[in-house]
N, C-alpha and C positions, 0 to 999 in steps of 0.2 A: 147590911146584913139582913135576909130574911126574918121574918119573924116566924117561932116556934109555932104559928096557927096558921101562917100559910103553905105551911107544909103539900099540902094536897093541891094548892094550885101552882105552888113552883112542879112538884114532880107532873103537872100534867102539861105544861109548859116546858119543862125538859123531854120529853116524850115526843113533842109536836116537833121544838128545834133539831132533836138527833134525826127525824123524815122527811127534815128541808132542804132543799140544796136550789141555790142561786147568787145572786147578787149579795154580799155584806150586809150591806146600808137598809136594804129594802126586809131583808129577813130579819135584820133587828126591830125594824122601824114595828112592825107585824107582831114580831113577838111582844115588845113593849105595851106596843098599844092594846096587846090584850091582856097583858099582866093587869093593868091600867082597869079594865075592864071588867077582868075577873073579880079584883080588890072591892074594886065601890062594890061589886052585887054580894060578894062576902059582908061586908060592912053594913047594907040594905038588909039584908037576912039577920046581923046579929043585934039591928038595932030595932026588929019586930019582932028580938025574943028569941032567935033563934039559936042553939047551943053553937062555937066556933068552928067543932068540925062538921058538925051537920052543915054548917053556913056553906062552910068551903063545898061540901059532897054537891049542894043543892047548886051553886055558882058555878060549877064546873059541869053538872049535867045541864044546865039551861046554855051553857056557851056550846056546850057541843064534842060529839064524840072525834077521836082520832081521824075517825072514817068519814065524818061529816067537814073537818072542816079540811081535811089536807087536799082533795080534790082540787077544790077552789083558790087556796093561798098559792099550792104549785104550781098553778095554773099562772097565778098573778106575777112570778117569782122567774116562770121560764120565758114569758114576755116581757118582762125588765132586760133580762137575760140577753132576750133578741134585740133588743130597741139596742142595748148598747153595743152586742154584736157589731148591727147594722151601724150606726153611727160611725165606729169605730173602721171599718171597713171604707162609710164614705169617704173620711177624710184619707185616708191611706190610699184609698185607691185612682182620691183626687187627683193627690200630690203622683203617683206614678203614672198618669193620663196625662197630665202638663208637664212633665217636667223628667220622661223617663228618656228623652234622648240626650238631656244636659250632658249624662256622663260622657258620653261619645265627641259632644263639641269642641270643635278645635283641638283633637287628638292629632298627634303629631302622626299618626301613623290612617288618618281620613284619610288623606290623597293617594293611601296604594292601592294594592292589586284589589279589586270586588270582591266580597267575601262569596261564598258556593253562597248557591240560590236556597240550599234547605237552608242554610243558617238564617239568611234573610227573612226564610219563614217563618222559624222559630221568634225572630226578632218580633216578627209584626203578627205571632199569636202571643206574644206575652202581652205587648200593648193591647190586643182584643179582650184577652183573659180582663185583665183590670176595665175594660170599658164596660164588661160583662158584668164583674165585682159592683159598677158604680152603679146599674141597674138594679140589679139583685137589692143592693142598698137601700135605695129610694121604695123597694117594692115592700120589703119589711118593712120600713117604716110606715108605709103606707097603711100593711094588714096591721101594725100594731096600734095604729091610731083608730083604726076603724075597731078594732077588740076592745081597746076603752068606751067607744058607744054603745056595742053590742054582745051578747055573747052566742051569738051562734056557729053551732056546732064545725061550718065549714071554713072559720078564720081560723080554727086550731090545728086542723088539716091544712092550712094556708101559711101558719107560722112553721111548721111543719117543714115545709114544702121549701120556705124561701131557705128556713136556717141549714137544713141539707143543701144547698144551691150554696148557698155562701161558702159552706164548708168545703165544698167539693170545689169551688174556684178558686180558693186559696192552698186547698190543697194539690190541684193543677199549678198557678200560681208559685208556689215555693218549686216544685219541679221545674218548672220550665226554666223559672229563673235562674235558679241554678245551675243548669244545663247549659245556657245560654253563656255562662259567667263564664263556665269552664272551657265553652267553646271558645269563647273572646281571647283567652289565655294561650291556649294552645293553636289560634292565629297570628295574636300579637303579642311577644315577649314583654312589651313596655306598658300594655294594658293593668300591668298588677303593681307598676308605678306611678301610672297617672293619677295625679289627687281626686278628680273628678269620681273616678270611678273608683277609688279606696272609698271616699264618702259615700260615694253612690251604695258600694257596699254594706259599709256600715249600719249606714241608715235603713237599705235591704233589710238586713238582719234582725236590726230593732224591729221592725214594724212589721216582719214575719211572726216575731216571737211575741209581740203586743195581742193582735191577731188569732193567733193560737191558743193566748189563753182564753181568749173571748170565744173562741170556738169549743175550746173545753167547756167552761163554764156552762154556756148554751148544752151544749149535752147533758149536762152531768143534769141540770134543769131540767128538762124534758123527759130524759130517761125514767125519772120520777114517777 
């Protein structure tokens, strides 16, 4: 339970939490550590004499206004945000660069007629899309590593830059696939029996919908 004299630093602490948006972990870890923060310089303040709520008023203009400090934490909050985007992406988009024609192997219905040549297409731009995805991936990681050494202005137009790219792949990505699935069905009736590609689907599904939230989350950060 708060105590009755922290009053002024829980509500400005509330204040800062309702204009964050990103990761859980990291926006508690931020809030805490400043609760932490605010405390001791309240405590500093009342043990040079200072009356409880002046302490508080005086520990909370020295940590900083609204304006001053949410730039910077959002900042930190929609880079977390990417880092796990992108991670999240690498590994997803590993696994459908190795291992996206499994579902098709040893299909009792491989040895017939050739499928039309757009279909083919569509086959070998979903496999590009994810080689695209596993680029994209490596490249945020990349600006988000280099934002931790620096803060200049052109890595936030760079996080920017990649986290629309990723969005925009998987939002190609879930289309295409799709597309692709139904086409498969409406070639081969036995396609929506094969286990391969029941799992295949499934696991599709999961790792669309893992994906999307990481792609919201990353918005909802940045829009900030």
């Amino acid at each position: 339970m708060p105590r009755c004299e922290d009053v002024l630093v829980d509500e400005h602490l509330r204040k800062l939490a309702a204009r964050l948006q990103g990761p859980a972990r990291l926006r508690s870890d931020l809030l805490t550590e400043a609760r932490h923060g605010l405390l001791d310089a309240v405590e500093a303040y009342r043990d040079s004499g200072v009356p409880p709520i002046e302490a508080q008023r005086l520990a909370v203009a020295e940590f900083g206004s609204l304006a001053q400090l949410l730039p910077s934490w959002q900042a930190e909050l929609a880079t977390a945000a990417l880092r796990g985007f992108a991670l999240r992406m690498l590994a997803i988009a590993g696994v459908g660069v190795a291992a996206g024609d499994l579902t098709w192997r040893g299909a009792s219905w491989s040895d017939g007629p050739r499928p039309p040549a757009v279909y083919l297409l569509l086959s070998a731009t979903v496999n590009w899309i994810w080689v695209g995805a596993l680029l994209l991936s490596v490249a945020g990681l990349l600006v988000v590593a280099a934002s931790a050494r620096t803060a200049r202005p052109g890595l936030a137009a760079a996080q920017r830059a990649v986290g629309a790219g990723l969005t925009g792949v998987l939002v190609l990505g879930a289309l295409a696939g799709g597309a692709l699935f139904a086409w498969s069905l409406g070639l081969w009736d036995a396609a929506l029996s094969w286990p391969p590609m029941i799992i295949g689907v499934v696991l599709a599904g999961a790792a669309y919908f893992s994906l999307a939230r990481a792609a919201r989350g990353w918005v909802l950060a940045t829009a900030r």
